[in-house]
C-alpha positions in Angstrom: 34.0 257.6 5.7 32.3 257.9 9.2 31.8 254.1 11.0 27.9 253.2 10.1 26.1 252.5 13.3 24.0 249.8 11.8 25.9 247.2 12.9 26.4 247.6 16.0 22.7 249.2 16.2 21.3 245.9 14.9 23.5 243.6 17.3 22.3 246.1 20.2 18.5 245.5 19.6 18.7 242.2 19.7 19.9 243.4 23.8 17.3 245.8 24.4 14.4 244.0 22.9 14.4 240.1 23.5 11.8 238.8 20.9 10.4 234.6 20.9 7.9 233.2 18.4 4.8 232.6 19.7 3.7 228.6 19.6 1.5 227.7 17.1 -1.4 229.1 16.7 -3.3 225.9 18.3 -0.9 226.8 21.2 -1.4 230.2 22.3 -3.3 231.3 25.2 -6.8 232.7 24.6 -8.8 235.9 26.2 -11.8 233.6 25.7 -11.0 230.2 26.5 -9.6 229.0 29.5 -8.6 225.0 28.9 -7.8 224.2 32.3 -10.3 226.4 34.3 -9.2 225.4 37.4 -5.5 227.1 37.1 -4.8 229.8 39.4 -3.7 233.1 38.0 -0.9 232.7 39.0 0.1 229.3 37.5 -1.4 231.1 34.0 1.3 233.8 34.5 3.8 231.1 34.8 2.7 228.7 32.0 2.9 231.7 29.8 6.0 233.2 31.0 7.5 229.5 30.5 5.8 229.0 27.3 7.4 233.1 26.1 11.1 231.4 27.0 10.6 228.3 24.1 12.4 229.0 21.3 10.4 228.9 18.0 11.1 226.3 15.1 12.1 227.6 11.9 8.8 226.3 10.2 6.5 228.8 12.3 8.7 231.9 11.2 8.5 234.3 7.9 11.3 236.8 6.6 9.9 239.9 5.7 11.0 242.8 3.7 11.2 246.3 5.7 10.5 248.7 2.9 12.7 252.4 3.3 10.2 254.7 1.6 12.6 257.9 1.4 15.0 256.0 -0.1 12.9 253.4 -2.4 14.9 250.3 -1.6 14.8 247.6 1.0 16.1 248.4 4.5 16.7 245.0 5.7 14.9 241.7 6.1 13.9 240.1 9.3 11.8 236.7 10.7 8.6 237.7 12.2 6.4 234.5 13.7 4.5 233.4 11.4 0.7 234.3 12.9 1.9 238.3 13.5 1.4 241.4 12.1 4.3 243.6 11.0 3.7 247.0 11.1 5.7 249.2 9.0 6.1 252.9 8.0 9.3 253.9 7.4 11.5 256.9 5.6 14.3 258.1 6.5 15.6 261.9 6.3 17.0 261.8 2.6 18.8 264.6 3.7 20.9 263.8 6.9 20.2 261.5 9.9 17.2 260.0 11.4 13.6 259.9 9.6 10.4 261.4 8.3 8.3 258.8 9.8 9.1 255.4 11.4 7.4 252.4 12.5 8.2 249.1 12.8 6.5 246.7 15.3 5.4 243.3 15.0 1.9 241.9 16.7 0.6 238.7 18.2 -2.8 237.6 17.8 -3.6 238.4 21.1 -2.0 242.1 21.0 1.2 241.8 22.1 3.3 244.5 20.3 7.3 244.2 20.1 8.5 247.4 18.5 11.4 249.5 17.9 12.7 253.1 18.0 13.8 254.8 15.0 17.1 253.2 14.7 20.2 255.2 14.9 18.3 258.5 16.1 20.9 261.3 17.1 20.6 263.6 20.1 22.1 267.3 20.2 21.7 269.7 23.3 24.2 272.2 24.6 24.4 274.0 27.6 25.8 278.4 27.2 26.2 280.3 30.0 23.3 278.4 31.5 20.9 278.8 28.9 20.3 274.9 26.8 19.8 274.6 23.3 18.8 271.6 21.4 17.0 268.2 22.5 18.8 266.2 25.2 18.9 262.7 25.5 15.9 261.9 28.1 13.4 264.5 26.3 13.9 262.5 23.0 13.3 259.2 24.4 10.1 260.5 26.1 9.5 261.9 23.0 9.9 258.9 20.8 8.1 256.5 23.1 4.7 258.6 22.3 5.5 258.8 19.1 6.1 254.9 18.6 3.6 253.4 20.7 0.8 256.2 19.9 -0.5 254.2 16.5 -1.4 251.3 18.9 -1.8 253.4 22.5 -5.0 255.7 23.9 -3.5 256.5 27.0 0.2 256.8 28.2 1.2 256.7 31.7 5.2 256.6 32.0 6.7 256.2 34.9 10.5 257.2 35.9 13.9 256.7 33.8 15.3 253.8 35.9 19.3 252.8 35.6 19.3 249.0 34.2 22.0 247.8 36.7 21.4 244.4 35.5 21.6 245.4 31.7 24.9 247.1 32.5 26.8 244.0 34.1 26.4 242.1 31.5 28.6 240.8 29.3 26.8 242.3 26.3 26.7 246.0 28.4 30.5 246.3 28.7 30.7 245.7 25.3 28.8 248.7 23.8 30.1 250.7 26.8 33.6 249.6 25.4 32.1 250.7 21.5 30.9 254.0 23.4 34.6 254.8 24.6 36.1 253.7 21.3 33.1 256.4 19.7 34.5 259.5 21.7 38.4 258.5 21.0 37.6 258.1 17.2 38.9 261.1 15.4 36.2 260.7 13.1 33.8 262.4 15.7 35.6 265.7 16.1 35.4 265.5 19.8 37.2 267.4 21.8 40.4 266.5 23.8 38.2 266.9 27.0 35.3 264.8 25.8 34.1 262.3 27.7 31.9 259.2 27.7 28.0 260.0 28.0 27.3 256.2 28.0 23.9 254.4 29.9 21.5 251.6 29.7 18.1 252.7 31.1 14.7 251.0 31.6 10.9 253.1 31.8 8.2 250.7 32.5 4.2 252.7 31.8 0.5 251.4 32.2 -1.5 252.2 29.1 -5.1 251.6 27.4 -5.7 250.0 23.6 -9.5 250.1 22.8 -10.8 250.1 26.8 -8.0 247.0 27.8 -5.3 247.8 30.2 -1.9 247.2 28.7 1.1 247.6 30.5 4.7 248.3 28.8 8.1 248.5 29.0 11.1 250.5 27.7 15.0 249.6 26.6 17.2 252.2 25.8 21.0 252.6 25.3 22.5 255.8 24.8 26.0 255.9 23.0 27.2 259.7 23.5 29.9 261.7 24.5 29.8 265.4 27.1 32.3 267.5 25.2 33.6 270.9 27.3 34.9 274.0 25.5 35.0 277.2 27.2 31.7 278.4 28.5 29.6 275.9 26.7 29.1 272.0 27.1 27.5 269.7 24.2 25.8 266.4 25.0 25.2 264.0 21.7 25.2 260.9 20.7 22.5 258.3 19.9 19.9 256.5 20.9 19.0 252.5 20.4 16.2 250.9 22.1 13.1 249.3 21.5 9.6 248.3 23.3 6.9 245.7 24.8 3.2 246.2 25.2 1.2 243.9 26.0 -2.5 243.4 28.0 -1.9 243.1 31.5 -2.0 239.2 32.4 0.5 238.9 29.0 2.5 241.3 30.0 4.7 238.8 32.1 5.6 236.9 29.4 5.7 239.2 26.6 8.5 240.8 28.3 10.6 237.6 29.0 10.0 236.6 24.8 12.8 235.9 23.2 13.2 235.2 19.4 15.9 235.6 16.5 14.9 237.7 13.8 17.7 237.3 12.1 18.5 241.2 10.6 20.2 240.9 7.3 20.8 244.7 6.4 20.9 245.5 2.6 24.1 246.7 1.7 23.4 249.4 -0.7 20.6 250.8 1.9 23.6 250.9 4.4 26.1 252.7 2.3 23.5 255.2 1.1 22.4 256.1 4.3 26.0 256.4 5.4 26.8 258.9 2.8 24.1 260.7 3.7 24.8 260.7 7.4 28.6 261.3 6.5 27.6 264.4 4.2 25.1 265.6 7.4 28.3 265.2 9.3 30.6 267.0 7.4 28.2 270.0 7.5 27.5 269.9 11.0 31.4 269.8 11.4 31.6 272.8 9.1 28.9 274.9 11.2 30.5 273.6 14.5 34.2 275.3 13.6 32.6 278.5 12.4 30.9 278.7 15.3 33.9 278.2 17.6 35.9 281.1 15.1 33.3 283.4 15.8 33.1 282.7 19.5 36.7 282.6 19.5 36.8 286.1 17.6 34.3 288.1 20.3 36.3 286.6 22.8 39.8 288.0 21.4 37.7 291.6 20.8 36.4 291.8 24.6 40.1 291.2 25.6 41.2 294.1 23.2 38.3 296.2 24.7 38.9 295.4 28.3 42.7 296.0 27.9 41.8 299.8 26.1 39.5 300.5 28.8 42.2 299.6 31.5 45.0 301.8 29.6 42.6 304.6 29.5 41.8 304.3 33.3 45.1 304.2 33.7 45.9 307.0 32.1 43.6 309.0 33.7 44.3 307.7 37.1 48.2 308.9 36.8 46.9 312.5 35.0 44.6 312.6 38.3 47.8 311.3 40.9 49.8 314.0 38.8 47.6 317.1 39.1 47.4 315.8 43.3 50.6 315.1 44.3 52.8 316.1 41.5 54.8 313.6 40.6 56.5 315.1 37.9 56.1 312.9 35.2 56.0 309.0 35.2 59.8 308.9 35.0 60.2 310.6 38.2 59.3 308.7 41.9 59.9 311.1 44.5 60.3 310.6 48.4 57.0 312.2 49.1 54.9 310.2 46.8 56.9 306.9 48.4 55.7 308.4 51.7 52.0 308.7 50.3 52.4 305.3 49.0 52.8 303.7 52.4 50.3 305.5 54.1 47.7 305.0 51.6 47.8 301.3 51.0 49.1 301.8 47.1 51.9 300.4 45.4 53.8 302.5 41.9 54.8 301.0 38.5 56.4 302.0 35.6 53.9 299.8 33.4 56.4 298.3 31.2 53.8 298.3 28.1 52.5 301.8 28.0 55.4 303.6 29.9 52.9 305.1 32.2 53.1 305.7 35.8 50.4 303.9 37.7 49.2 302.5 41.1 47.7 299.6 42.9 46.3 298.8 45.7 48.2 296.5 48.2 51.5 296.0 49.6 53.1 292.4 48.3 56.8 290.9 48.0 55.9 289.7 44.8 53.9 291.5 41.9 53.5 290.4 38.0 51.7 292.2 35.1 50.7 291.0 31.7 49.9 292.5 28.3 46.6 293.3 28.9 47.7 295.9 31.7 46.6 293.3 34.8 48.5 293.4 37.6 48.8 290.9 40.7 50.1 290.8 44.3 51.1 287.7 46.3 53.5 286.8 49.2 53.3 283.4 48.1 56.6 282.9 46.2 55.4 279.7 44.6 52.0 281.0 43.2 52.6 281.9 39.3 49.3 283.7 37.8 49.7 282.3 34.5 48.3 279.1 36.0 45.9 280.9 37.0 44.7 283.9 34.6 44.8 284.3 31.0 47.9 286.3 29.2 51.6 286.0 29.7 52.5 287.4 32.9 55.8 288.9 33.8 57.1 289.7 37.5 57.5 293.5 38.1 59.1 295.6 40.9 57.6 298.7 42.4 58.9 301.8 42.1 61.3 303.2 44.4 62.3 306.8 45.4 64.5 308.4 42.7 65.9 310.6 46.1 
């Protein structure tokens, strides 16, 4: 069965989105009520932002059920302060990976909103001959940021994709970057042997509006992938993890330096089910991946046989033509003249070892080589081998010489 990435998706939001209780709710700022009105802003900003970093006790904290509607069971239970709001709307795809519908964000009195992305949400694009297919990764995260934040947003300004440089040097960074390289080697995955690790930790901060108040927010996102290359075509996937912060602008300092453990216990039998599911999505996909590469593989075999007709008939009618011209007689027969008309010309004669023919190319070279599909190739380079090079299995040749 195909790793679950629950675990490590669970273990990973608790990177990209730092939650903290609130104090009690005797201790939490107010929009209305200032009690020492002769603080700067400033020093608010701070006394808040210091305030965000305490820890909550385990008496101001409630574990709540997060319903999977899809499904009918429990996802997973989690500690939410006890004076928030957890908003929740979740089912997931009964019939492969990511969901229907999903949201699931918790909310302090004074609307701050901590939320997530739909967890475990794959990404798929590919790239043919220049033409892309599919939803990469940064079009899906733009995506899913509306889509997340528009129950509780009028307005949405994002800003730039930014590298998280900071995120990345961490000690918790190298380790999912390490889980990303174990994903790609994992044959589990049916990646290819020239895959290679799609792997980043980015960061979108965005100014917003909820009901006429300025909010501003911020975005964490992981992307666990792989950038696998087969002939023509190259195929980004993977998955996404991340989460959110809004907040009103003079909470917005501290709501994104709040810090809490939820605790995530995942239910077991949600975690298996959706596993099979995923697997069983998987499995498919697989299925519809090697029929595609059979077919692709099958035009590419008939365009060979077609090419290597059309050069056999050229050929062919490029000796008839030399032999009504100069009469060679036959392809057999070399004669003196047509060594002489050779030289002058700029051509070069073969006995084409596959059809028996008598044909020319253009070029004088020490060294020549042909292959099945009639190809031939001149060098003076007596190291360069054209099977590096060029498809088919080449073979070195010798020009024809004079039969008198």
């Amino acid at each position: 069965m195909k790793p679950s990435f629950l675990t490590p998706t669970l273990l990973l939001l608790s990177f990209c989105i730092c939650f903290t209780s609130c104090a009690g709710p005797n201790e939490k700022a107010s929009h209305s009520h200032d009690p020492n009105p002769s603080m700067t802003e400033n020093d608010r900003i701070q006394k808040s932002t210091s305030e965000a970093k305490e820890l909550p006790k385990s008496s101001s904290m409630q574990i709540v059920e997060v319903k999977d509607q899809a499904l009918n069971m429990t996802m997973m239970t989690l500690k939410v302060p006890a004076a928030w709001v957890l908003h929740q709307d979740i089912a997931s795809n009964p019939n492969g990976s990511g969901y229907l519908k999903f949201l699931l964000a918790m909310e302090s009195p004074e609307g701050e909103i901590q939320g997530f992305l739909p967890l475990m949400m794959n990404y798929f694009s590919s790239v043919q001959y220049g033409q892309e297919v599919g939803t990469g990764f940064e079009n899906l995260v733009h995506y899913l940021m509306h889509y997340c934040s528009q129950p509780f947003l009028e307005k949405f300004s994002p800003s730039l994709f930014r590298k998280d440089h900071e995120a990345l040097n961490t000690n918790e960074g190298k380790q999912y970057r390490q889980y990303a390289e174990n994903l790609v080697t994992n044959p589990n995955y049916n990646y290819g042997s020239v895959a290679h690790v799609d792997f980043d930790i980015i960061k979108m901060e965005f100014n917003a509006f909820r009901k006429n108040i300025p909010y501003k927010g911020k975005l964490n996102v992981v992307k666990l992938g792989a950038i696998d290359q087969y002939p023509g075509m190259a195929v980004k996937s993977g998955v996404i993890i991340g989460g959110f912060t809004l907040a009103p602008e003079d909470l917005f300092a501290a709501a994104i330096e709040r810090k809490i453990d939820m605790d995530m216990k995942v239910n077991p039998q949600w975690d298996a089910k959706r596993s099979q599911i995923i697997d069983m999505e998987t499995q498919r996909m697989s299925q519809d991946h090697q029929a595609r590469r059979a077919q692709q593989r099958q035009q590419f075999n008939a365009h060979q046989q077609n090419m290597a007709s059309m050069r056999q008939t050229f050929d062919q009618q490029n000796q008839a033509w030399y032999e009504r011209n100069f009469g060679s007689g036959g392809s057999s027969s070399y004669s003196g003249n047509a060594s002489v008309t050779d030289a002058i010309t700029g051509y070069s004669s073969f006995s084409d070892p596959y059809t028996g023919q008598q044909i020319k190319k253009e070029g004088h070279y020490n060294y020549w080589y042909t292959n099945e599909f009639g190809e031939y190739h001149g060098t003076n380079d007596p190291s360069f081998q054209p099977g590096n090079h060029y498809s088919g299995n080449w073979t070195p040749i010798q020009p024809l010489k004079p039969d008198h």
